[in-house]
TIFI-212006 format. One record per residue (C-alpha): residue number from 1; chain; z, y, x; residue in one letter. Coordinates in nm, 2 decimals. Example, Ala and Ser with C-alpha at 12.3 -4.5 7.8 and 13.67 -1.06 7.14 Angstrom:
<atoms>
<pos 1&unit A&w 0.78&v -0.45&u 1.23&code A>
<pos 2&unit A&w 0.71&v -0.11&u 1.37&code S>
</atoms>
This chain:
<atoms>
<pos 1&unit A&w 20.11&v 4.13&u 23.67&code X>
<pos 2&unit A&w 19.81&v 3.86&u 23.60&code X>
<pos 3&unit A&w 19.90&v 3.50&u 23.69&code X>
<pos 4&unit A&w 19.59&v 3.38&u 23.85&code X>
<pos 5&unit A&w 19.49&v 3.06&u 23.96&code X>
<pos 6&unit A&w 19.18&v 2.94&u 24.19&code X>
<pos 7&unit A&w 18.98&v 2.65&u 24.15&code X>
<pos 8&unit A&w 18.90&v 2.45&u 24.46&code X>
<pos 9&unit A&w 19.01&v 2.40&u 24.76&code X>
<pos 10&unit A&w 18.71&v 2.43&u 25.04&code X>
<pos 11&unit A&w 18.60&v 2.69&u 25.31&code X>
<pos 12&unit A&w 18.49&v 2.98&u 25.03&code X>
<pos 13&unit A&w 18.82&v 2.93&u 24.89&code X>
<pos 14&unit A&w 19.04&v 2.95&u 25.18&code X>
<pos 15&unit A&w 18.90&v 3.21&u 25.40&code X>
<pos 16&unit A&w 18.79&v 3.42&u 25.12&code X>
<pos 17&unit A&w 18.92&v 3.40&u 24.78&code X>
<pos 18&unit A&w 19.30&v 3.25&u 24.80&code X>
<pos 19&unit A&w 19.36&v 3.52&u 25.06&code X>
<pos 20&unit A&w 19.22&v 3.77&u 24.84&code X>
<pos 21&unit A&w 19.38&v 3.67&u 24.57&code X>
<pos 22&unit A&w 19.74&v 3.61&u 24.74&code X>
<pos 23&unit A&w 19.72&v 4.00&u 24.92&code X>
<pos 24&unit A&w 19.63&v 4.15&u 24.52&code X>
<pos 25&unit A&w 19.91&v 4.38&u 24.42&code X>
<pos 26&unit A&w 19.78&v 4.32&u 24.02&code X>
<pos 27&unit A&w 19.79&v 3.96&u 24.06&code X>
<pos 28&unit A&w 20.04&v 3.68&u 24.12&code X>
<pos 29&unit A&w 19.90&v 3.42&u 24.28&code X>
<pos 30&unit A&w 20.04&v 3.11&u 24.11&code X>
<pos 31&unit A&w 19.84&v 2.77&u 24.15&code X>
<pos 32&unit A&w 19.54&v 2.60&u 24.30&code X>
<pos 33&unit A&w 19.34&v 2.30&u 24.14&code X>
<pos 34&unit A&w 19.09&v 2.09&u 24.29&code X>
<pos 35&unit A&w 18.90&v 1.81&u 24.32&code X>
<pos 36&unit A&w 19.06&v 1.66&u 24.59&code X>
<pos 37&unit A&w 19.46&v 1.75&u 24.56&code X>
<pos 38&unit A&w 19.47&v 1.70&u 24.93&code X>
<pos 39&unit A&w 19.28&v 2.02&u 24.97&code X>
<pos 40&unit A&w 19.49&v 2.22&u 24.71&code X>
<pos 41&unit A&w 19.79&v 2.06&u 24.86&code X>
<pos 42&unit A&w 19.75&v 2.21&u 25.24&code X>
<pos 43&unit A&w 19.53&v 2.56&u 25.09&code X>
<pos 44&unit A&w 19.87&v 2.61&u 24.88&code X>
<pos 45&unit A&w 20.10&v 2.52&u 25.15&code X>
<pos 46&unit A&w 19.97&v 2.85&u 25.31&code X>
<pos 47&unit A&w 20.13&v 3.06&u 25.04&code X>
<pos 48&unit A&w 20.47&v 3.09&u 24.95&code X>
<pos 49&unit A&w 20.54&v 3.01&u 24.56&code X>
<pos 50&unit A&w 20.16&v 2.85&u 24.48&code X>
<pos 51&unit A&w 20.14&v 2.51&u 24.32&code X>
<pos 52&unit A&w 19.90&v 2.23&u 24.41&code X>
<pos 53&unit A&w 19.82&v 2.12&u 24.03&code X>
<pos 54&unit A&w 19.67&v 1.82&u 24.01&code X>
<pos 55&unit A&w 19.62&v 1.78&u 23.62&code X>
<pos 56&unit A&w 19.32&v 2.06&u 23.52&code X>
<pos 57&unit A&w 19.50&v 2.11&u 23.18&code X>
<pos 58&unit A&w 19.85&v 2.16&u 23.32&code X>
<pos 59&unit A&w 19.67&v 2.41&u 23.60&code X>
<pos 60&unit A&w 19.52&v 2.59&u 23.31&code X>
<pos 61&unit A&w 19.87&v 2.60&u 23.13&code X>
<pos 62&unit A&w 19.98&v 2.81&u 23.47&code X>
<pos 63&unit A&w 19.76&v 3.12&u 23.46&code X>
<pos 64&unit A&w 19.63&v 3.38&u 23.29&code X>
<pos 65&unit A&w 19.29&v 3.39&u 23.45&code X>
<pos 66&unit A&w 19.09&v 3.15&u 23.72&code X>
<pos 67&unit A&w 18.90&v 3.23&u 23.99&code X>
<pos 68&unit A&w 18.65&v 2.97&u 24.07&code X>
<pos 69&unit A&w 18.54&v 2.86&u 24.41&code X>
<pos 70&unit A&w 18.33&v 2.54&u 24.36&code X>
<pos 71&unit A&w 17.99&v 2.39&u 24.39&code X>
<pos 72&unit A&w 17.71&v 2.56&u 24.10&code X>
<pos 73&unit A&w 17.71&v 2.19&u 23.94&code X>
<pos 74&unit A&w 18.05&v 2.19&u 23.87&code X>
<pos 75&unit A&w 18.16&v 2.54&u 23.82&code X>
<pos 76&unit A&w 18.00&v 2.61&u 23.48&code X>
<pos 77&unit A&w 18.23&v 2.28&u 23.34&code X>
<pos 78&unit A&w 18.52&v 2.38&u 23.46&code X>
<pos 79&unit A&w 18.48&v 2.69&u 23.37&code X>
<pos 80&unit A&w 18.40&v 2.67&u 23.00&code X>
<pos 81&unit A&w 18.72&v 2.49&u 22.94&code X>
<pos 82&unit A&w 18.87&v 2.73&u 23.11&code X>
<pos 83&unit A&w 18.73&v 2.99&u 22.88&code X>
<pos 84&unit A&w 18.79&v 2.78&u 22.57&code X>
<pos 85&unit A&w 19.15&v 2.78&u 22.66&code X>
<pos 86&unit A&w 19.13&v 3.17&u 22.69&code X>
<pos 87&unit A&w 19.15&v 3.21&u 23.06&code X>
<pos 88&unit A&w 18.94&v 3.50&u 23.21&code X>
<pos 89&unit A&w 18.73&v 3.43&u 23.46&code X>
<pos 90&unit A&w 18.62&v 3.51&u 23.83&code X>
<pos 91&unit A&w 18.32&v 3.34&u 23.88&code X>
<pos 92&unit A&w 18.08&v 3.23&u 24.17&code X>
<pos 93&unit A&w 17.69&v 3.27&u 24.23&code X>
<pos 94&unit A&w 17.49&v 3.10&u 24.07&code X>
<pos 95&unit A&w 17.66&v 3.05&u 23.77&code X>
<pos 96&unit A&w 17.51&v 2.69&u 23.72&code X>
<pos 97&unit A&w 17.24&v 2.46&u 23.87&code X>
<pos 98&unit A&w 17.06&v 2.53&u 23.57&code X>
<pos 99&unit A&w 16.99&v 2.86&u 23.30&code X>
<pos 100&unit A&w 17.11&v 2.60&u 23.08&code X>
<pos 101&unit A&w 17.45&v 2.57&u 23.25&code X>
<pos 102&unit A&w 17.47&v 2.98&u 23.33&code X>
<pos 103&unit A&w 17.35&v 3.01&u 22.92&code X>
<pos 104&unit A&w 17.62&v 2.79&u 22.77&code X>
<pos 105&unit A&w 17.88&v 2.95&u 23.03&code X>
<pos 106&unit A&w 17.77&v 3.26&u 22.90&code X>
<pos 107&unit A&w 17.86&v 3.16&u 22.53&code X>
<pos 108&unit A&w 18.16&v 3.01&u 22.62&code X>
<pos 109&unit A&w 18.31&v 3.32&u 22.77&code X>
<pos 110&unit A&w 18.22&v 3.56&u 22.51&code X>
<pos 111&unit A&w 18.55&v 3.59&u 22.45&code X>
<pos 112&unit A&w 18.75&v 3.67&u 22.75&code X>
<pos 113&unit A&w 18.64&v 3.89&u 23.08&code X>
<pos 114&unit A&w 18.43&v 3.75&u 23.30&code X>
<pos 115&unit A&w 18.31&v 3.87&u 23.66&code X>
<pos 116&unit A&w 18.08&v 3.76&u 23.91&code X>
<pos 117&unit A&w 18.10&v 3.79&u 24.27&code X>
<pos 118&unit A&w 17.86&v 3.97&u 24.39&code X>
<pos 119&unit A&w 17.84&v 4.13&u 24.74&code X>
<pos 120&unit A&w 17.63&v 4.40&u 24.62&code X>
<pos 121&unit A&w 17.75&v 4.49&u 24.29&code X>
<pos 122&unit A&w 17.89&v 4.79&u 24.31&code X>
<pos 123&unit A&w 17.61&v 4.97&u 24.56&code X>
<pos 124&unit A&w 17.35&v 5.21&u 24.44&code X>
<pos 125&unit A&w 17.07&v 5.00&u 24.37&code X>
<pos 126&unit A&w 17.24&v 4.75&u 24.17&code X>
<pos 127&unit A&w 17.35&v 5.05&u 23.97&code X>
<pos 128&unit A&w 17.00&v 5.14&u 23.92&code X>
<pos 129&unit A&w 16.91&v 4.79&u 23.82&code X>
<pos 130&unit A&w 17.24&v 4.72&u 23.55&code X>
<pos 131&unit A&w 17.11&v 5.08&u 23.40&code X>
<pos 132&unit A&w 16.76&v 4.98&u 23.39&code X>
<pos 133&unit A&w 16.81&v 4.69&u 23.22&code X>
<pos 134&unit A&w 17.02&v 4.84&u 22.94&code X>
<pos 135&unit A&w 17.39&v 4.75&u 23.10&code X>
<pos 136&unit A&w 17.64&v 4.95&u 22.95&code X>
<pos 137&unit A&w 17.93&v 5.06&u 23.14&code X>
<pos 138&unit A&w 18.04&v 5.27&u 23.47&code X>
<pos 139&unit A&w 18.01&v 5.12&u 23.80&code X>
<pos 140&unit A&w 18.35&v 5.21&u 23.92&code X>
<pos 141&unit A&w 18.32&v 5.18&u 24.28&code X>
<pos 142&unit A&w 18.00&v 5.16&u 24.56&code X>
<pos 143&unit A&w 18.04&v 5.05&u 24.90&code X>
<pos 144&unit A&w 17.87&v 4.81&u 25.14&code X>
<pos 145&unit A&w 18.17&v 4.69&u 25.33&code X>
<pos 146&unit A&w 18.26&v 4.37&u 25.18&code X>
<pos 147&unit A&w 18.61&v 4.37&u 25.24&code X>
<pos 148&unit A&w 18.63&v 4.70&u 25.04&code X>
<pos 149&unit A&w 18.40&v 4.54&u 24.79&code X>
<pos 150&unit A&w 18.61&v 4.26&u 24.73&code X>
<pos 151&unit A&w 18.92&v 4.44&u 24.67&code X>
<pos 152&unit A&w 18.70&v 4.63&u 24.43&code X>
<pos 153&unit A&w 18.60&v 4.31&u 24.26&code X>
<pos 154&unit A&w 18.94&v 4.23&u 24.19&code X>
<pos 155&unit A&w 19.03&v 4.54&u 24.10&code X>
<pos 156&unit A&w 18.77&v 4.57&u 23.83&code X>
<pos 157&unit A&w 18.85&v 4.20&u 23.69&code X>
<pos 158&unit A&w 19.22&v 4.36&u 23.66&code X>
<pos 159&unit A&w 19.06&v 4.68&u 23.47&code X>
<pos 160&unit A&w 18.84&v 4.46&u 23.24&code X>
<pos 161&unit A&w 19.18&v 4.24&u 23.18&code X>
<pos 162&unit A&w 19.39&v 4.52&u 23.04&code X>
<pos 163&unit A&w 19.09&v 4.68&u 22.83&code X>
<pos 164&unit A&w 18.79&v 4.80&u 22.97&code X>
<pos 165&unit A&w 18.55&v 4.54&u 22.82&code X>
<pos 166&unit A&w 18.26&v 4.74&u 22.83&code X>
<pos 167&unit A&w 18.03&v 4.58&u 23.09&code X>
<pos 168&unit A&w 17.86&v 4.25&u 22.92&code X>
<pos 169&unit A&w 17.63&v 4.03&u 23.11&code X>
<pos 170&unit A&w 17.40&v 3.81&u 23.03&code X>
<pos 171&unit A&w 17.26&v 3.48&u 23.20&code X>
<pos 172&unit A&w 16.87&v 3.51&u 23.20&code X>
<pos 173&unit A&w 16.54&v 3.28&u 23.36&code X>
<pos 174&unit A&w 16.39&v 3.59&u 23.53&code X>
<pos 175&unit A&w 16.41&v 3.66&u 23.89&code X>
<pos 176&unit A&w 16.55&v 4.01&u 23.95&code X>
<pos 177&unit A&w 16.52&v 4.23&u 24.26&code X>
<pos 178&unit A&w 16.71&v 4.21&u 24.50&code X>
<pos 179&unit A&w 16.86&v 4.54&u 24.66&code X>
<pos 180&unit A&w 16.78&v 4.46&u 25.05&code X>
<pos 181&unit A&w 16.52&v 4.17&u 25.02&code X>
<pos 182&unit A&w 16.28&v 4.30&u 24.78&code X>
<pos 183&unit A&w 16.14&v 4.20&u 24.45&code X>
<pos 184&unit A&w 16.18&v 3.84&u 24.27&code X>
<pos 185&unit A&w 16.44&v 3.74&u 24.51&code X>
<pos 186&unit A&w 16.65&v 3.50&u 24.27&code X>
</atoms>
C-alpha cells in the first residue's frame, strides 16, 4: 500500500481529492499539509488516522507520494521539492503560472511518476492526440464519467508507482486541442 499525502486544504481538496484519496484501496491516506494548518487541521479531522503536518519537510518525511491541490503559483514549488525528495506526484492543471514553472517542474520530476489530472485523459480523443504527438504508452481506461475517471486516475498513478513508467509528458508553449471545445483551446 502507497502512503500518500495531499497538499492543501481548500474546496478542490476536500470535496474532491482527500475523499478520493481516503476511499483508494492502493493507498493509505496518511497526512495533509497546507498553507493554513487550520484548514489541514479540520480537512484531516474528517478522516480517521490522517495527520495535520504543519512542517512541509516533516509532511514530506510521511509519504510516499503527494497529491497536490493548490493554486498554479504555488504548486510547481512545492512540488519540485517534493520531487527532489523522491515523492511521486499527483498533480493539478496547469502545472504552473508560467511554461517556465511547468518546464522546471518537468525536470524536476524526471525521476519519479508523475500524473496530471485531467478530466478527459483517458477518452478517445485525447488518445488520438497523446498518439499523434509521439506519446508512448497504452491508455488503460476511457470513460467520460468523472467519478469513474477519477478512480482511473488513481489507479493509473498506482500502476506507474509499481512499474509501468512508460507514459512521459512533457510541458510545452503550444496550445493543444481540446477534445469538446475545439482547436487552440489552452
Amino acid at each position: 500500500m502507497i502512503r500518500i499525502g495531499q497538499v492543501g486544504a481548500g474546496p478542490w481538496a476536500t470535496t474532491f481529492q482527500a475523499p478520493m484519496l481516503a476511499s483508494a484501496e492502493e493507498f493509505e491516506f496518511t497526512a495533509v499539509w497546507a498553507r493554513r494548518p487550520e484548514a489541514a487541521q479540520a480537512l484531516t479531522a474528517q478522516y480517521g488516522g490522517v495527520r495535520a503536518i504543519a512542517s512541509y519537510e516533516e509532511f514530506l518525511d510521511s509519504c510516499e507520494a503527494i497529491s497536490f491541490a493548490v493554486p498554479p503559483d504555488v504548486q510547481p514549488r512545492l512540488a519540485i521539492a517534493a520531487a527532489q525528495a523522491g515523492k511521486h506526484l499527483l498533480l493539478d492543471k496547469p502545472l504552473g503560472r508560467t511554461l517556465d514553472d511547468a518546464v522546471a517542474l518537468e525536470h524536476a520530476a524526471a525521476g519519479v511518476s508523475t500524473l496530471v489530472l485531467l478530466r478527459n485523459r483517458f477518452t478517445t480523443a485525447a488518445e488520438q492526440f497523446l498518439a499523434a504527438e509521439g506519446a508512448t504508452g497504452t491508455v488503460t481506461a476511457t470513460t467520460t464519467q468523472v467519478s469513474v475517471t477519477v478512480t482511473t486516475i488513481y489507479r493509473t498513478l498506482v500502476w506507474q508507482l509499481i512499474g509501468f513508467r512508460d507514459v512521459t509528458v512533457r510541458a510545452t508553449g503550444t496550445a493543444v486541442p481540446h477534445p469538446t471545445l475545439g482547436p487552440g483551446v489552452p
